[in-house]
Each structure stands twice: as C-alpha cells, then as structure tokens.
KEKE-3310 file (N, C-alpha, C; in steps of 0.2 Angstrom, whole numbers, plus 5000, padded with zeros to 4 digits):
npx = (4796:4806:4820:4817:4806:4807:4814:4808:4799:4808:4813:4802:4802:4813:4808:4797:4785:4776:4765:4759:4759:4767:4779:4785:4786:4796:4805:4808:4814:4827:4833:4839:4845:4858:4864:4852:4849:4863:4858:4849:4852:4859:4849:4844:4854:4852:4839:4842:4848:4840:4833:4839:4834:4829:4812:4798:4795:4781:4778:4775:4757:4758:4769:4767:4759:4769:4783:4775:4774:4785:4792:4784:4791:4803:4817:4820:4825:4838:4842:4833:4844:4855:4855:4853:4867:4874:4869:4870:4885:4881:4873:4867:4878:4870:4858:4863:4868:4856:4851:4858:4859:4842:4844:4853:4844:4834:4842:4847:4833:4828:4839:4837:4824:4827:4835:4826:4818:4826:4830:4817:4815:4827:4822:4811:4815:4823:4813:4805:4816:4814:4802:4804:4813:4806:4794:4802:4809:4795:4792:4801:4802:4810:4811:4808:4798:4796:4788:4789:4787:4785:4782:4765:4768:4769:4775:4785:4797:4804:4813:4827:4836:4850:4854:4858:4849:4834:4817:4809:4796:4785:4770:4764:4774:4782:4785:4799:4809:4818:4837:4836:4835:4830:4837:4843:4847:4857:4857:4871:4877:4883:4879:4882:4880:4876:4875:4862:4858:4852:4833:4817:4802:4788:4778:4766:4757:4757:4764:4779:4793:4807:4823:4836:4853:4864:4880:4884:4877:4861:4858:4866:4866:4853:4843:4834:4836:4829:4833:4833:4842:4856:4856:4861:4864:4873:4890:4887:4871:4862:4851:4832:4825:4814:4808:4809:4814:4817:4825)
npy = (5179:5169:5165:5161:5164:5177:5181:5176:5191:5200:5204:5213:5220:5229:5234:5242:5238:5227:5226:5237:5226:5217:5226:5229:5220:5212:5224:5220:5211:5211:5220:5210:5200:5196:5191:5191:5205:5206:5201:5207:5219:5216:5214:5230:5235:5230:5236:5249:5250:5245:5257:5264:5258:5261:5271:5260:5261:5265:5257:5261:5259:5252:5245:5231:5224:5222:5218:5203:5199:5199:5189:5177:5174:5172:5160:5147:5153:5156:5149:5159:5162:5162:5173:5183:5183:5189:5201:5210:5215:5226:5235:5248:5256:5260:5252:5240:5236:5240:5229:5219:5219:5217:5204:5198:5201:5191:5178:5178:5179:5167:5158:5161:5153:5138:5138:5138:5127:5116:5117:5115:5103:5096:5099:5090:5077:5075:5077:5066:5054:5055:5053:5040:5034:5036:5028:5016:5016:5015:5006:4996:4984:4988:5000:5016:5028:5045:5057:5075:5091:5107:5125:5129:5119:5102:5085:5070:5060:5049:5032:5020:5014:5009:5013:5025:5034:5046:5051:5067:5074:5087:5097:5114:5123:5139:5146:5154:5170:5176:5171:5164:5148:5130:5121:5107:5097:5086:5078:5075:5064:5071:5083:5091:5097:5090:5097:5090:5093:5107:5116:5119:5125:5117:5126:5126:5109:5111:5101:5097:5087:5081:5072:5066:5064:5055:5057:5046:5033:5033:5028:5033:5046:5057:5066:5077:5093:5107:5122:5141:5144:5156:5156:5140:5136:5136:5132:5130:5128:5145:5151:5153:5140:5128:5117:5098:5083:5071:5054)
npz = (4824:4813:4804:4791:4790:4788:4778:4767:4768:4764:4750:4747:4758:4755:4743:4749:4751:4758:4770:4785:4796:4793:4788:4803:4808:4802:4805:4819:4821:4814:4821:4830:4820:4810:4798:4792:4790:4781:4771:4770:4765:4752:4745:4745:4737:4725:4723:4722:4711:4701:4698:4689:4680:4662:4657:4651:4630:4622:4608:4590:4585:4572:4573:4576:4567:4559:4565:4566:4554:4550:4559:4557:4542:4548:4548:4562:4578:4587:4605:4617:4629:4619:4611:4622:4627:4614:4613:4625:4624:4615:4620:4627:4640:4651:4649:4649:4663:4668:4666:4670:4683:4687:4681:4692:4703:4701:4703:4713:4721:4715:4723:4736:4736:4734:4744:4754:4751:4751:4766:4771:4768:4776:4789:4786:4785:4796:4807:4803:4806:4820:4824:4820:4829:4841:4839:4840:4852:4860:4857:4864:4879:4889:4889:4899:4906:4910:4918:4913:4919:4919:4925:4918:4909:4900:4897:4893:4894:4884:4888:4887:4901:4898:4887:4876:4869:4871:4870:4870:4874:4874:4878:4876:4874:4872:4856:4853:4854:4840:4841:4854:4861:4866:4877:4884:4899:4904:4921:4931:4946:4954:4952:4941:4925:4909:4892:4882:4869:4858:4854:4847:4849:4845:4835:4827:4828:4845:4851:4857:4850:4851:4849:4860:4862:4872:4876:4885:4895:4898:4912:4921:4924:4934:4934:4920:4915:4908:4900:4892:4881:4872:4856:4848:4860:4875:4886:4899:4908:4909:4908:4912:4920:4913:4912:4919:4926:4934:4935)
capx = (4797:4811:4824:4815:4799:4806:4817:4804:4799:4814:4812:4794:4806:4817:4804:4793:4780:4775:4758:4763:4763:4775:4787:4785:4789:4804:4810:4808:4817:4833:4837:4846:4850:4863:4862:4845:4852:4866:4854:4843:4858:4860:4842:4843:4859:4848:4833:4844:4852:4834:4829:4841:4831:4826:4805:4795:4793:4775:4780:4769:4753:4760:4776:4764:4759:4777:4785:4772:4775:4793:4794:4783:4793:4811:4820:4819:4831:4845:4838:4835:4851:4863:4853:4855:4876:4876:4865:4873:4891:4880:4868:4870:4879:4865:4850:4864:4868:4850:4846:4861:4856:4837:4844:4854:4840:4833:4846:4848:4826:4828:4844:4834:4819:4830:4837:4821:4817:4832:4829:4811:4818:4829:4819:4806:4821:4825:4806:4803:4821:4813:4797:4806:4817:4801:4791:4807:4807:4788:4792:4806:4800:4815:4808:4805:4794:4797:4785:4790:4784:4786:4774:4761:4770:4771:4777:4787:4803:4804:4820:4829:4841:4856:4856:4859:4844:4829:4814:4806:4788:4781:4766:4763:4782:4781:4788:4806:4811:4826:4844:4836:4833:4829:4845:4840:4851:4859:4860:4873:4873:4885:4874:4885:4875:4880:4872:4858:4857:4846:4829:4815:4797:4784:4770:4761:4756:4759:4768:4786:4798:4816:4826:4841:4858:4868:4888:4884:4871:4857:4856:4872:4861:4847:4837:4835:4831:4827:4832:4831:4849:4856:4855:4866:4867:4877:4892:4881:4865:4863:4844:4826:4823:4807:4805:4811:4813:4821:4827)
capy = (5176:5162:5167:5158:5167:5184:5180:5180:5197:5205:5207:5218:5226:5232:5239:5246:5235:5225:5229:5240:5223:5214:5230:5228:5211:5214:5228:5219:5204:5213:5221:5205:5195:5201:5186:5193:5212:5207:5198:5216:5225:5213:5216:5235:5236:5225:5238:5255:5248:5243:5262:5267:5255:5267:5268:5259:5265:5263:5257:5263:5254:5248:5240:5225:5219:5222:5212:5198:5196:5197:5180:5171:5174:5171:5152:5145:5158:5151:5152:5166:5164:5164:5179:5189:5184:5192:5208:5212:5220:5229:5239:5256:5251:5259:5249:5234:5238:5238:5223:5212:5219:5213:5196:5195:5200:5186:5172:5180:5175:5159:5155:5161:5150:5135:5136:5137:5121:5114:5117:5111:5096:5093:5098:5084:5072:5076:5075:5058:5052:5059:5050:5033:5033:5037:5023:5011:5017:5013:4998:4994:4983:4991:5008:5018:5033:5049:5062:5081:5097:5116:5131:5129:5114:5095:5081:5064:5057:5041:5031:5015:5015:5006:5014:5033:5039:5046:5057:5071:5077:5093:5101:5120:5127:5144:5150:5159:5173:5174:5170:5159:5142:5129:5117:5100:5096:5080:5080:5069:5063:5076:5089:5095:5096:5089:5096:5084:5098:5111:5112:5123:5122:5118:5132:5123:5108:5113:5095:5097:5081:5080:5067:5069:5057:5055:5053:5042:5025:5036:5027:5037:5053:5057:5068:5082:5099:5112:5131:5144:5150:5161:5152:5139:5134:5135:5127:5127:5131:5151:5155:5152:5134:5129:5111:5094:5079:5065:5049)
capz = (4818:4813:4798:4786:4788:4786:4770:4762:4766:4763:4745:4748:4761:4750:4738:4753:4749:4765:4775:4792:4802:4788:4790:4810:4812:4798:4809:4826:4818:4810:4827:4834:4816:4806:4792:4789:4790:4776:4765:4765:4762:4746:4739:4744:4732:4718:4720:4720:4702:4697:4700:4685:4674:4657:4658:4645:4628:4619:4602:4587:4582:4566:4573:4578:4560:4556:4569:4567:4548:4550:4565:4552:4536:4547:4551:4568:4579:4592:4610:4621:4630:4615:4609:4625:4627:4608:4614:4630:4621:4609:4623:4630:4646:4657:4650:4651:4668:4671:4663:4673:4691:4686:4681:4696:4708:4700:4702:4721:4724:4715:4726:4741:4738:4733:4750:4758:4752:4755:4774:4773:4766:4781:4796:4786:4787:4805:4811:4799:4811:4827:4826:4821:4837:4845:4839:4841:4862:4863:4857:4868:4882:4892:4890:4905:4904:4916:4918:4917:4921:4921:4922:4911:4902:4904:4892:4893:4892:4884:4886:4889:4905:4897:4882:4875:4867:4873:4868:4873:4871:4879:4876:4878:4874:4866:4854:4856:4847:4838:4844:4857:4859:4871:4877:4888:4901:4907:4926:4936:4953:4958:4950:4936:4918:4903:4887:4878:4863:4858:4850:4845:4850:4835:4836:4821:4832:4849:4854:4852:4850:4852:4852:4865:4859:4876:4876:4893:4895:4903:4919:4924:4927:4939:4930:4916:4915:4900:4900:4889:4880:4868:4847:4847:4865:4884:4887:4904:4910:4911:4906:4914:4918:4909:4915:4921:4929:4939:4930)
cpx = (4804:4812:4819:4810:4799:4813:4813:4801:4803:4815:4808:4797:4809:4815:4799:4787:4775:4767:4763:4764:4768:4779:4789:4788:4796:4809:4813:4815:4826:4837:4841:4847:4853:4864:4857:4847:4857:4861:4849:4846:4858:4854:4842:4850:4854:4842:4837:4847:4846:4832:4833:4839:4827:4818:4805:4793:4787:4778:4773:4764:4752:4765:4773:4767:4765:4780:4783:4772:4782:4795:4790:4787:4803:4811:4817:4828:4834:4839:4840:4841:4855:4861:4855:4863:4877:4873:4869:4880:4887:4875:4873:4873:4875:4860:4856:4867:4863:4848:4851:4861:4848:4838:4850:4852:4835:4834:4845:4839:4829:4832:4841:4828:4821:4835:4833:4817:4819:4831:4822:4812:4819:4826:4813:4808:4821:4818:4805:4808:4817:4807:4797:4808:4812:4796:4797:4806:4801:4790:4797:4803:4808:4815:4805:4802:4791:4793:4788:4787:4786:4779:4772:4762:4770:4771:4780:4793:4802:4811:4822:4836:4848:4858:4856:4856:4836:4823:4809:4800:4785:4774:4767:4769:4779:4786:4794:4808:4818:4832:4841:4836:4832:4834:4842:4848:4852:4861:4865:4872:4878:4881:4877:4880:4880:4872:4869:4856:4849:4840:4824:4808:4792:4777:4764:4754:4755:4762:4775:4790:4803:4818:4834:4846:4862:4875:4891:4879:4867:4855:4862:4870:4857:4842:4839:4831:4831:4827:4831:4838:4850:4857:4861:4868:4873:4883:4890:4874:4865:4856:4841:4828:4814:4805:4810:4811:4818:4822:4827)
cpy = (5173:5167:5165:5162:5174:5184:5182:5186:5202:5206:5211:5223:5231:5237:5243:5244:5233:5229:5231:5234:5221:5219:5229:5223:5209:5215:5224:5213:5205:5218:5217:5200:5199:5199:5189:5202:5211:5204:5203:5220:5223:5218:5225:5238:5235:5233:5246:5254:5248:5252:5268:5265:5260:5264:5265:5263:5263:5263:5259:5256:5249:5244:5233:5220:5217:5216:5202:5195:5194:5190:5177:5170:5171:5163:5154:5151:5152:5153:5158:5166:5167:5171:5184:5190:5190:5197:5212:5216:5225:5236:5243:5254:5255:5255:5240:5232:5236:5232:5216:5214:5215:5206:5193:5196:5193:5179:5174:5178:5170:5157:5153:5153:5143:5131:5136:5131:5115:5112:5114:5106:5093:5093:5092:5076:5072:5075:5067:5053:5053:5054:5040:5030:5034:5032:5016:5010:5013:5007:4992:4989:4984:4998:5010:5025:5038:5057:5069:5086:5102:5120:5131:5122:5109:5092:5073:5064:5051:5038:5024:5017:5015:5010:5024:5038:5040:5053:5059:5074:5081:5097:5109:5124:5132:5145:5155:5164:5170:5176:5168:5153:5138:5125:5113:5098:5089:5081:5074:5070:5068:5083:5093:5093:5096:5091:5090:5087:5102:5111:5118:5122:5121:5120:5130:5116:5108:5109:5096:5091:5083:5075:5068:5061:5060:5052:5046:5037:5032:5034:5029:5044:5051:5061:5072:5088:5102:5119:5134:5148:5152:5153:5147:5135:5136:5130:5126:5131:5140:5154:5154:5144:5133:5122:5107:5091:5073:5059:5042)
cpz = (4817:4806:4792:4783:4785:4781:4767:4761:4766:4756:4744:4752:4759:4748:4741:4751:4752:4768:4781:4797:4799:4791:4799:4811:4808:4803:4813:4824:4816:4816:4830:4827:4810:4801:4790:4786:4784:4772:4762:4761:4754:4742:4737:4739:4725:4717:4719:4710:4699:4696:4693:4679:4668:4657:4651:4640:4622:4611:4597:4584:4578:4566:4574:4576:4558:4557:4568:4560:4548:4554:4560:4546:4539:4552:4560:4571:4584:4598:4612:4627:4626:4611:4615:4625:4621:4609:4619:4627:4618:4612:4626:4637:4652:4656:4650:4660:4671:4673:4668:4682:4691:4683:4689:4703:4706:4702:4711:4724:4722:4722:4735:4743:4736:4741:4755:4757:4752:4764:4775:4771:4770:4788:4794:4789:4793:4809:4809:4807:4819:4827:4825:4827:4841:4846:4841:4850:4863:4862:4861:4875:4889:4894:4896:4902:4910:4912:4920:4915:4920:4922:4917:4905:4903:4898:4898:4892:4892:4883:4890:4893:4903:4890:4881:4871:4870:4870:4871:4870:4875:4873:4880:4880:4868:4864:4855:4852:4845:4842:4852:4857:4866:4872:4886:4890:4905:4916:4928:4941:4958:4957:4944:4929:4912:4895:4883:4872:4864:4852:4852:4848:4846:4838:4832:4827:4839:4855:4853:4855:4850:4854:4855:4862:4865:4875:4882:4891:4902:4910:4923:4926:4931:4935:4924:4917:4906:4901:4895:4888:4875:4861:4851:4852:4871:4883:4894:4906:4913:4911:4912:4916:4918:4909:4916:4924:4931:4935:4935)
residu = (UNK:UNK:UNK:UNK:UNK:UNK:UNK:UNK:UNK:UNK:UNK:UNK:UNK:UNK:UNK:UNK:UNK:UNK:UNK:UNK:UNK:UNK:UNK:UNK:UNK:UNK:UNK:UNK:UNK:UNK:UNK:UNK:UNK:UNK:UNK:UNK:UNK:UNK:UNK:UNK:UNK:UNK:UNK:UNK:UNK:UNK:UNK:UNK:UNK:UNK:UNK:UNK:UNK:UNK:UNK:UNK:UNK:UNK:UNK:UNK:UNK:UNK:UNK:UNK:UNK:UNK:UNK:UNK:UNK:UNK:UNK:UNK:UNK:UNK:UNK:UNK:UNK:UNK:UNK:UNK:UNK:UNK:UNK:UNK:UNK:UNK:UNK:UNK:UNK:UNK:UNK:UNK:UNK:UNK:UNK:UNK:UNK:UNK:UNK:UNK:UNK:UNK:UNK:UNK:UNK:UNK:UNK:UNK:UNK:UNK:UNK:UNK:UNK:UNK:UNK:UNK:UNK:UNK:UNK:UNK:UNK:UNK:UNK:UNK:UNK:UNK:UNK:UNK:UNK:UNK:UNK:UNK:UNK:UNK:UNK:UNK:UNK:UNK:UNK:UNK:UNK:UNK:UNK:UNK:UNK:UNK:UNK:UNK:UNK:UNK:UNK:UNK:UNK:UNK:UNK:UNK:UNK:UNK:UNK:UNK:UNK:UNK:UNK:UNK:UNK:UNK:UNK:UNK:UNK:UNK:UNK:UNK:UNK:UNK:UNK:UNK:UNK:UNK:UNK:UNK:UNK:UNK:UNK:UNK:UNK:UNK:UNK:UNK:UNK:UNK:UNK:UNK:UNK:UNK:UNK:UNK:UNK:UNK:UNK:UNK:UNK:UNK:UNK:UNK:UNK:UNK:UNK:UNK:UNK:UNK:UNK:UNK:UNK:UNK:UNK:UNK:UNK:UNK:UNK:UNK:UNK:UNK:UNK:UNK:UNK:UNK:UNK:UNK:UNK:UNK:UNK:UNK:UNK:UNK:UNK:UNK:UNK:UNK:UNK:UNK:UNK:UNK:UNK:UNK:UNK:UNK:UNK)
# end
C-alpha cells in the first residue's frame, strides 16, 4: 500500500481501531516509511492527550426546559468562535487542555485530507498532460512505434526520432511496494544509460503511461530499458530489469 492509502488509516491506528488486516498492512508499511511513522507518532501524542479528557456528565432532567426558555428569551449571541476565545482563560486547565488537543487533532485530519486532495488533484493534472502528449505522438505522422517486452509484460513506445518525448504504455506492471519505483532508461550506442525518469504502475487499470522527456533528440540512443529502484530513483541502473527495447 502507497502513503496515501495508509494515512488514512493511521488515525484508527492510533486509537486501535483498524480490523487485524488494517493493522497488518499499517505495520507492514511503517517498517520501511518514516513520514508515515512520524505522522503516527503525531496522532499517538493527540490521542494520549485525549485520554485525559474529564467523562461526560448527565445533566438533570429539568436543566432542558431551563436551557430552552433561557436561548429563546436572550439576543442573538456573537459566534462560536468569539465565544470559545472568551471561555478558554476561564476553564480548568485540564478540561482546557483537553479541549485544545481535541481541536488540534482536528485541524491535523482536516490538514491531512486537504493534502490528499491536493495530490489527487495533481496526479489528475499529470495523467490529463500524459494522455495529451500521447494523443499529440499518435497524431504525429513522424511517429515511430517500438514494441517492448519483459516477463509477463508488454506495451509500446510511442515517439518521434527528432524530437525529446516519448510515451510509454505497458500492460501487466505490478504493483511495487513502498520505497520502490520503476526508472526508464535511456540507452546510448556505447551502452551507457541515461535516466528517462521514474514512475509507478497503475493497479486500478492495469495499463500504465508514462511520458518520458529526453535531454537528447531520441534518435541518439538505440534502445530503452526499465528496472526496478529504490523511491526516488538510480543515478544508474542497479535493480531487476523488467523490460525493453531497441529504438
């Protein structure tokens, strides 16, 4: 499972909340990311604070009526902000204590899921871009179109000779865990490899695009390959290779 996916179970984490596979694919996951491991450490601070919160206390029967004649007979009040700023000095400083760990486990989900849709924003943006460049190629009538290969895999590379971009389309890439990635390599004709960047495979439909931007006119290589390196990328080839072809 990808960062994204187990954010969101690291508040349930916290609170030991999680079904036994949730908590498994947590654990499995928190052994090799350490963003993920401070981000628990956060909430597991937020819920130890919550655990000093004073319980509820059942008010009597007749405070209701009280209550309910008293907000009809008074003016319009200020908001519930300007009311809690003016409450906050005047409480016990454990139940205010309580009360500003439980507003800033709050702002820390909101911030979380705010940043999650942030990122699905951008990889929307980045696929919309990938699938332009893709239809742009097809429509190329300079575009050349090289078939590759690995175990179990096979796709396309679509790409004009003269020019510096080219896109890639494999079926049947799995899934990597985390602090992997896959990284597309540029061959020359001496054989040395020049990084085309890295890229993920997409599990949802099992096609995955990438569009590769070369700092050379592609017909300056002979082929490309695809290994398998640490997040992030190689500044050379050091994994598995996991496909490619000749140019």
């Amino acid at each position: 499972m990808k960062c994204h996916e187990i954010e969101v179970l690291l508040p349930g984490y916290a609170l030991d909340a999680l079904t036994a596979d949730e908590r498994a694919a947590v654990e499995e996951h928190l052994e090799t990311c350490a963003s993920c491991r401070q981000a628990l450490a956060e909430y597991q601070t937020i819920g130890e604070g919550l655990a000093f919160v004073p319980p509820p206390v059942e008010p009597p029967p007749a405070l209701r009526a009280r209550l309910v004649a008293q907000i009809a007979a008074s003016p319009p009040r200020q908001s519930w902000t300007a009311r809690l700023r003016g409450l906050l000095p005047r409480m016990a400083p454990a139940a205010g204590a309580a009360l500003f760990l439980l507003l800033a486990a709050l702002n820390l989900v909101l911030w979380r899921r705010v940043e999650q849709v942030t990122q699905v924003q951008q990889t929307l943006m980045r696929q919309n871009q990938e699938y332009e460049t893709a239809l742009a190629l097809l429509g190329d009538p300079e575009a050349q179109v090289a078939r590759i290969q690995g175990e179990g895999v096979e796709g396309s590379l679509i790409y004009d000779p003269r020019g510096q971009t080219a896109v890639l389309t494999v079926q049947g890439l799995e899934n990597l865990p985390a602090g992997q990635d896959y990284q597309l390599w540029l061959i020359r004709p001496d054989d040395t490899r020049l990084s085309g960047g890295v890229f993920d495979a997409d599990p949802e439909t099992g096609i995955t695009l990438f569009v590769v931007h070369s700092p050379e006119a592609l017909d300056s290589f002979v082929g490309v390959g695809v290994t398998i390196e640490p997040a992030g990328g190689s500044p050379g080839p050091t994994g598995p290779r996991v496909l490619g072809t000749g140019l």
